[in-house]
C-alpha positions as CSV (number, residue, x, y, z in Angstrom):
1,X,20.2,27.2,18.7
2,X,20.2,25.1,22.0
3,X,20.2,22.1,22.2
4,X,17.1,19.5,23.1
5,X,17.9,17.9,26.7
6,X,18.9,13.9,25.4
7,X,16.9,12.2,28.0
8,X,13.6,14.0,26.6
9,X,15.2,13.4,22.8
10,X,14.6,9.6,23.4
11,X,11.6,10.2,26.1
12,X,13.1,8.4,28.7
13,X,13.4,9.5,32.6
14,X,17.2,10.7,33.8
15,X,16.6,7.5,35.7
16,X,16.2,5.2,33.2
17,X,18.4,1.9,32.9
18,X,20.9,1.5,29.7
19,X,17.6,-1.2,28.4
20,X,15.3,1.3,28.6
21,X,17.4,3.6,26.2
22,X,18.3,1.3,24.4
23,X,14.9,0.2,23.7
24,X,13.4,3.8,23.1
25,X,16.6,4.3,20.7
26,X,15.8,1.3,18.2
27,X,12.1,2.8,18.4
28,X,13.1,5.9,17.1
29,X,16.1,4.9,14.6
30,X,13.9,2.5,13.1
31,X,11.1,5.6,12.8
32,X,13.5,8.4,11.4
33,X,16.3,6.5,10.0
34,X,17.0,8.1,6.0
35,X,16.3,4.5,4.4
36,X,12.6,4.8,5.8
37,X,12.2,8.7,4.7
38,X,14.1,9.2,2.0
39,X,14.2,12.9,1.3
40,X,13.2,13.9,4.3
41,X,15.2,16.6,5.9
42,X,13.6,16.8,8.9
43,X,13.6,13.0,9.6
44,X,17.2,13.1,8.5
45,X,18.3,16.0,11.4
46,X,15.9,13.8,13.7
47,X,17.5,10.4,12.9
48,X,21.0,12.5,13.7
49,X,19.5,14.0,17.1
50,X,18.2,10.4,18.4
51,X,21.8,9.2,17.4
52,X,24.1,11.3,19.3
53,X,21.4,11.6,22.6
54,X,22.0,7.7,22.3
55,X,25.6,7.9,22.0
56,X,25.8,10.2,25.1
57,X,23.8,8.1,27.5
58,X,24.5,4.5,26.9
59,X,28.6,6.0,28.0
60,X,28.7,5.7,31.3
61,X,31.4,8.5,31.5
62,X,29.7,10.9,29.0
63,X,26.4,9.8,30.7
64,X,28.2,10.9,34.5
65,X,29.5,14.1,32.5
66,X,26.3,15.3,30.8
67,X,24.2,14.6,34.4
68,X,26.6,16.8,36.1
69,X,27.4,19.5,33.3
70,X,24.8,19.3,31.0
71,X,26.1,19.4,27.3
72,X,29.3,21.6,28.3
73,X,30.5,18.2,29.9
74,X,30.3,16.3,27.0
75,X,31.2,18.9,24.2
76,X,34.9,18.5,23.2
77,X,35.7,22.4,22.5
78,X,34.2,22.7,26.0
79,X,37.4,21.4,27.6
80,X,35.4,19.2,30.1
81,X,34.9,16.1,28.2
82,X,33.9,14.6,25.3
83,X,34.9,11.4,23.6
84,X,36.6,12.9,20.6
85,X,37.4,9.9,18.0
86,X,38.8,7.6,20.2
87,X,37.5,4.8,22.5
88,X,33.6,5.5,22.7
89,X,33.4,8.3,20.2
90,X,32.9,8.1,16.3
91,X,33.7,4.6,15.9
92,X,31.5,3.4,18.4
93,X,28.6,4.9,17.4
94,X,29.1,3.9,13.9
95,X,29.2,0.8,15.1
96,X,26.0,1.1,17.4
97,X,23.9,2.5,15.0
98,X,23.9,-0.4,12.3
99,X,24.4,-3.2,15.4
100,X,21.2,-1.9,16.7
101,X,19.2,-1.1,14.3
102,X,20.3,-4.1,12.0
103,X,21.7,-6.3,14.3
104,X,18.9,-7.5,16.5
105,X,19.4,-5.5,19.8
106,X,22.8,-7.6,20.9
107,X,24.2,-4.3,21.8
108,X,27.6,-3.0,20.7
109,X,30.1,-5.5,19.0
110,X,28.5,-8.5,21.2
111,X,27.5,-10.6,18.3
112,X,26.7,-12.0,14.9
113,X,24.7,-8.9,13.0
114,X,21.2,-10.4,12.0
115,X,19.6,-9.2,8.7
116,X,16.0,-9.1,7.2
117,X,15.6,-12.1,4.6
118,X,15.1,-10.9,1.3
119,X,10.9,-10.2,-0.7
120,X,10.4,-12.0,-3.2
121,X,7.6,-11.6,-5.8
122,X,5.5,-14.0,-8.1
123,X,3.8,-13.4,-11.1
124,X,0.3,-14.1,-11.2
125,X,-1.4,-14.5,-14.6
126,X,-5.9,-14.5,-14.0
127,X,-8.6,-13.6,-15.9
128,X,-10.7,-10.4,-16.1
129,X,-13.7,-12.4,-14.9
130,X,-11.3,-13.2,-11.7
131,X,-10.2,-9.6,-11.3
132,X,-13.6,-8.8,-11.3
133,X,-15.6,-11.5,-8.8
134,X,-12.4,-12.3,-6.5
135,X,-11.6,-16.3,-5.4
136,X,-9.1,-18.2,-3.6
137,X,-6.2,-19.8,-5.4
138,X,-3.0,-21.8,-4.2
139,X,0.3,-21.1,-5.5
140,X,3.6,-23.0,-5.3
141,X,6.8,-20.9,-4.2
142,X,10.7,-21.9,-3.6
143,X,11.2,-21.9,0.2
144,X,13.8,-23.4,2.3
145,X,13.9,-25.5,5.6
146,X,15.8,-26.8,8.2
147,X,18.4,-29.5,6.8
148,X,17.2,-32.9,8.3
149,X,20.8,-34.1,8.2
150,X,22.2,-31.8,10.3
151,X,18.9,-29.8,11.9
152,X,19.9,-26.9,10.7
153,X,23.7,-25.9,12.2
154,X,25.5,-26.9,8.6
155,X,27.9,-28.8,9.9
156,X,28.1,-32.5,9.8
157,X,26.8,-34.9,11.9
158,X,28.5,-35.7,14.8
159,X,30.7,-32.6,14.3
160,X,29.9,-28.8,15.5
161,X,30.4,-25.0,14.7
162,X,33.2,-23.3,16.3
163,X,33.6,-20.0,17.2
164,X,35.2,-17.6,14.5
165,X,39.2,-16.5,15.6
166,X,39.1,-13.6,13.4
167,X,35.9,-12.1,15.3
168,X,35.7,-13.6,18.3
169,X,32.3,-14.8,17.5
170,X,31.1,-11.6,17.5
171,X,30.6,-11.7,13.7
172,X,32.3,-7.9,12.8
173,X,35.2,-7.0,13.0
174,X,36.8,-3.0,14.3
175,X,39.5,-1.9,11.8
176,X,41.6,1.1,12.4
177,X,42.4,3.8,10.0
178,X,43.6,6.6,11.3
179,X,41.6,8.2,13.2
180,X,38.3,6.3,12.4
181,X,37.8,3.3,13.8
182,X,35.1,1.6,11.4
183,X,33.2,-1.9,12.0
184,X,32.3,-4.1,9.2
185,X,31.2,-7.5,8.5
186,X,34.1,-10.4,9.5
187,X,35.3,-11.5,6.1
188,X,36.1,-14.9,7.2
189,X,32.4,-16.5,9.1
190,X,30.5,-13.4,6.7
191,X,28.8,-12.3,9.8
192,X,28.0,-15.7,11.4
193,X,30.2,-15.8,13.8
194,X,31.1,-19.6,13.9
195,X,32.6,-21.5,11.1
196,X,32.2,-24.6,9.9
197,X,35.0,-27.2,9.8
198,X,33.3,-30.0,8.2
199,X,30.2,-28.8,6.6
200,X,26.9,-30.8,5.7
201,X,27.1,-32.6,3.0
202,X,23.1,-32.8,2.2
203,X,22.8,-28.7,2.8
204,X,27.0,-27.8,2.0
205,X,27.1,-26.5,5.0
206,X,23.9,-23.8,4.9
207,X,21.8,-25.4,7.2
208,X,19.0,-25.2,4.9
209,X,17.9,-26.2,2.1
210,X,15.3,-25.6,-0.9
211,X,12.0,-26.9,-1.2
212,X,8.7,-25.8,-2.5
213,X,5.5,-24.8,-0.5
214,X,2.2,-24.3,-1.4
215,X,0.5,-21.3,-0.1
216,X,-3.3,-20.5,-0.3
217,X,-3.9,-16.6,-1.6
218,X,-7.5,-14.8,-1.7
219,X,-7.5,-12.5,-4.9
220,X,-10.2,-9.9,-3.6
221,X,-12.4,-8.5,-6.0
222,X,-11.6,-6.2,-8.5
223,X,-8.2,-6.3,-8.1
224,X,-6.2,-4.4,-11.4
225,X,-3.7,-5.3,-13.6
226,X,-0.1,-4.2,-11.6
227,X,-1.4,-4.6,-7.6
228,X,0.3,-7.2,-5.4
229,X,-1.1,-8.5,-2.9
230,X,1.3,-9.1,0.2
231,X,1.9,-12.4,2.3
232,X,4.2,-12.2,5.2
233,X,6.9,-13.7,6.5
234,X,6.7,-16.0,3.0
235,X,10.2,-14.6,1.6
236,X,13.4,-15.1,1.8
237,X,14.5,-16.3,5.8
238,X,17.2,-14.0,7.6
239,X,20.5,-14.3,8.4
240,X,21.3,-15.1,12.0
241,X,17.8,-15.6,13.0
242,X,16.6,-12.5,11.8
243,X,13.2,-12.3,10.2
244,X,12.1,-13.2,6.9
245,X,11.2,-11.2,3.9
246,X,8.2,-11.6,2.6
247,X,6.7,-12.4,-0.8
248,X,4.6,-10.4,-3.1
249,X,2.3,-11.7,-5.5
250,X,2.0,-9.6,-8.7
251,X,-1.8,-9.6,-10.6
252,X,-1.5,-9.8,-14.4
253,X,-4.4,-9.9,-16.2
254,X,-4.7,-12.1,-19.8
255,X,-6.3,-10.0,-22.7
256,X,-10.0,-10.1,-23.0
257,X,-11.8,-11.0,-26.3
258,X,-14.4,-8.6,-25.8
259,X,-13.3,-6.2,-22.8
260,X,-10.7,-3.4,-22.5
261,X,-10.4,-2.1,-18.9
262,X,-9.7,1.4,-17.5
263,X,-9.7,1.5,-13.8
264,X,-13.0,0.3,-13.2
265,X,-14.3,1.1,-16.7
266,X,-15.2,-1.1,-19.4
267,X,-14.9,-0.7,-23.2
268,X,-16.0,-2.9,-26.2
269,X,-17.2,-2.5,-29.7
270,X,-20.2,-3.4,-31.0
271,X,-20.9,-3.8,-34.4
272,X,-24.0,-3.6,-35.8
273,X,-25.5,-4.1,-39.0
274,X,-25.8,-1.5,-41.8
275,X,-29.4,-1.9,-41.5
276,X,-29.9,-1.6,-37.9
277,X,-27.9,1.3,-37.8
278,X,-30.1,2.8,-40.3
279,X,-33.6,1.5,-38.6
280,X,-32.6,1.6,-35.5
281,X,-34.1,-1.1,-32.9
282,X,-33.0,-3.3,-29.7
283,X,-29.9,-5.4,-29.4
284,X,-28.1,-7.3,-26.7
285,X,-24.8,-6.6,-25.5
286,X,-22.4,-8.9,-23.3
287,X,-20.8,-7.9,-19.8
288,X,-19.3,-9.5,-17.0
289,X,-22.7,-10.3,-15.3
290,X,-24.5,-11.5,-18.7
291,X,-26.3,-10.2,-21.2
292,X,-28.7,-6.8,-21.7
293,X,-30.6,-5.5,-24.2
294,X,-30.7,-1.7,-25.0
295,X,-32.8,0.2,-28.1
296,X,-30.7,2.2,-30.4
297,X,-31.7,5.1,-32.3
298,X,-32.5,5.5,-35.9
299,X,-29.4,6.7,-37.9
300,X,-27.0,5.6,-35.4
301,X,-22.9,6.4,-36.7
302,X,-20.1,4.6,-36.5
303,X,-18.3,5.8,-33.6
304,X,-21.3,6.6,-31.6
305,X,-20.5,5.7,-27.8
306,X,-23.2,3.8,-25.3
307,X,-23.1,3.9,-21.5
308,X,-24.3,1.2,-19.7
309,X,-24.4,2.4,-15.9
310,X,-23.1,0.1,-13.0
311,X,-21.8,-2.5,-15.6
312,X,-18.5,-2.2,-15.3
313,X,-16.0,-3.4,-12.3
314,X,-16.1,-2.9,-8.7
315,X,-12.3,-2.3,-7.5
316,X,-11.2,-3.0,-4.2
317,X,-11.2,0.5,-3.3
318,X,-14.6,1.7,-4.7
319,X,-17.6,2.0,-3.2
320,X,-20.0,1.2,-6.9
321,X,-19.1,-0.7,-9.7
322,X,-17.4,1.7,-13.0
323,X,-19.6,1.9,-16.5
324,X,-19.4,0.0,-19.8
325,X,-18.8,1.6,-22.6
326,X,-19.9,0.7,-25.9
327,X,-18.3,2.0,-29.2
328,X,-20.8,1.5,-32.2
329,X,-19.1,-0.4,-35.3
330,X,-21.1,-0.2,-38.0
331,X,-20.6,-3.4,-40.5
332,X,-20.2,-3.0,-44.4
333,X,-21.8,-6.1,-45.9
334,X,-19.6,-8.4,-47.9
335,X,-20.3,-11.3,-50.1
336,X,-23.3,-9.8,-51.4
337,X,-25.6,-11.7,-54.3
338,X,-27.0,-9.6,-57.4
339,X,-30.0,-9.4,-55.7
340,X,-28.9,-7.8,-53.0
341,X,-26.5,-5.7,-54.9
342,X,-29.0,-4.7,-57.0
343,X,-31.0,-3.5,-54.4
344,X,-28.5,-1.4,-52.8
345,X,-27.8,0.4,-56.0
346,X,-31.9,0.8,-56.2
347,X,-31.6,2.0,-52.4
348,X,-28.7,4.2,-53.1
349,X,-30.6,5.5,-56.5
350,X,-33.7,7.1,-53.9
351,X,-31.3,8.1,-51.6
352,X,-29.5,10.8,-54.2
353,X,-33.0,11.3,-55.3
354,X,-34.2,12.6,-51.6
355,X,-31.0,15.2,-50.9
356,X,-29.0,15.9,-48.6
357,X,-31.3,15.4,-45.5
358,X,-30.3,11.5,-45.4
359,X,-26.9,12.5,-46.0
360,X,-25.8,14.7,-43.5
361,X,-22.0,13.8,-42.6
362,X,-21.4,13.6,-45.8
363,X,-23.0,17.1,-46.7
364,X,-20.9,18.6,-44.4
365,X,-18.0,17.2,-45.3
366,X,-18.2,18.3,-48.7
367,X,-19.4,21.6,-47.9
368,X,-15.6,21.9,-46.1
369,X,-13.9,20.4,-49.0
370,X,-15.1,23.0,-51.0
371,X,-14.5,25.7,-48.9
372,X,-11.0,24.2,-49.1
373,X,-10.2,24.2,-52.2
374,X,-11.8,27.6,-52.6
């Protein structure tokens, strides 16, 4: 298959300055590179394309070859050019495509690599009445500052940082093995690219240090149990002035006395008396937005199930509020007097004495007890 011309691979003009490349380059790393799309084949070969049209053009010589040759001149089994793995080739662009994409723009091996602070997340405890009508809350969340001591360089006053000798200041370091030549963080400044002779001694030598902030967060209504709700910049700060994280907080809603939710559902049982059941009649129920009243029917079961339209929650992403659902409970009586017991054994006396027809759950039952056993 032939391959793409580079300069339309990054959609820049064969006139374009090393900047403009550059620039397009981070644009598209950022947009295919594998840690965004994971599993993606087609972002992968795209992230791979943008890579080498970037490694071509920001050469001057492999730039000079490819304008004059196309990609003969820079294809080493050509035999007019190409980089092979030695100044400019592999090692380079290793080295480009973390320094660029992680490193803040600085351009190859010209500084201190910068890195994204860290998310954090908090935990969140509310009610199902907050879940359900929203408000505002504050919370309180470890942050850290600028040291006052030394305003935020880590070393100690009246002293300063001085450049690293194992990097340069550059903050990596280029090791050779073999034929790969492979960049990595400088194991003695960690990246910083100064050290610190005499360090802080109110930060050790950080720069920063730990307090606690109080942020304001606006729990929308009808938030569920599990959804976080994101503020940022409020993580962890970068390294090298990159930029910080940011911190999620977590919704966990306490157990309801009365309520279960399901999405935007609700669910409670109602028990009702042994008489009611039987007679029938009107009864209130609780939900979020007070009470209602609803009639029952005569010879009402345990188990029965009652939907109350519209009473349920509203989510954040729905357009009506969900239902309540009320499960039917009905209530042996304890504790009973001899009056009362002796009029349940005179009620259940006319009940055998009328059949069946008051009966029916139990008639069936039997009826498939029998068949059973027969």
């Amino acid at each position: 298959m032939a391959k793409r011309d580079f300069y339309e691979i990054l959609g820049v003009a064969k006139t374009a300055s090393e900047d403009e490349i550059k620039k397009s380059y981070r644009k598209l790393a950022m947009k295919y590179h594998p840690d965004r799309n994971p599993d993606n084949k087609e972002a992968e070969e795209k992230f791979k394309e943008v890579k080498e049209a970037y490694e071509m053009l920001t050469n001057p010589e492999k730039r000079e070859a490819y304008d004059r040759y196309g990609h003969a001149g820079v294809d080493p089994n050509s035999g007019m050019g190409g980089g092979g793995f030695g100044a400019g080739g592999f090692g380079d662009a290793f080295g480009d495509i973390f320094g660029d994409i992680f490193g803040g723009g600085r351009g190859r091996s010209s500084g201190p690599q910068v890195y994204r602070g860290a998310d954090l997340r908090y935990n969140l405890e509310i009610t199902l009445e907050q879940a359900a009508s929203g408000f505002d809350t504050t919370i309180r969340v470890p942050s850290w500052d600028k040291c006052d001591t030394c305003h935020g360089s880590g070393a100690k006053p009246g002293t300063q940082p001085v450049t690293c000798s194992t990097c340069a200041g550059h903050g990596q370091v280029r090791m050779q093995q073999g034929f790969f030549s492979i960049q990595q963080t400088c194991p003695k400044c960690h990246g910083s690219g100064k050290i610190i002779p005499e360090p802080c001694a109110a930060c050790g030598g950080a720069g920063r240090i730990k307090r606690n902030k109080t942020l304001e967060v606006k729990i929308p209504a009808g938030i569920d149990n599990g959804m976080r709700i994101r503020s940022s910049g409020n993580g962890e700060p970068g390294t090298n002035g990159g930029p910080p994280g940011d911190l999620y907080v977590e919704i966990h809603i306490k157990p309801h006395e009365v309520f279960q939710r399901e999405g935007d559902d609700l669910h409670c049982e109602m028990p009702i008396s042994f008489t009611k059941a039987a007679l029938g009649g009107e009864i209130e129920v609780p939900t979020l937005g007070g009470k209602v009243s609803f009639t029952i029917p005569e010879g009402t079961q345990t188990g029965k199930t009652f939907r109350l339209k519209g009473k349920g929650v509203k989510g954040v992403r729905s357009g009506y509020a969900g239902d309540l659902f009320c499960h039917v409970v009905v209530e042996t009586p304890v504790k009973l007097t001899d009056k009362q017991k002796d009029l349940l054994k005179e009620f259940d006396r006319l009940t055998k004495e009328g059949g069946s027809k008051h009966s029916p759950q139990s008639k069936g039952w039997m009826d498939k007890v029998k068949d059973f056993f027969e």
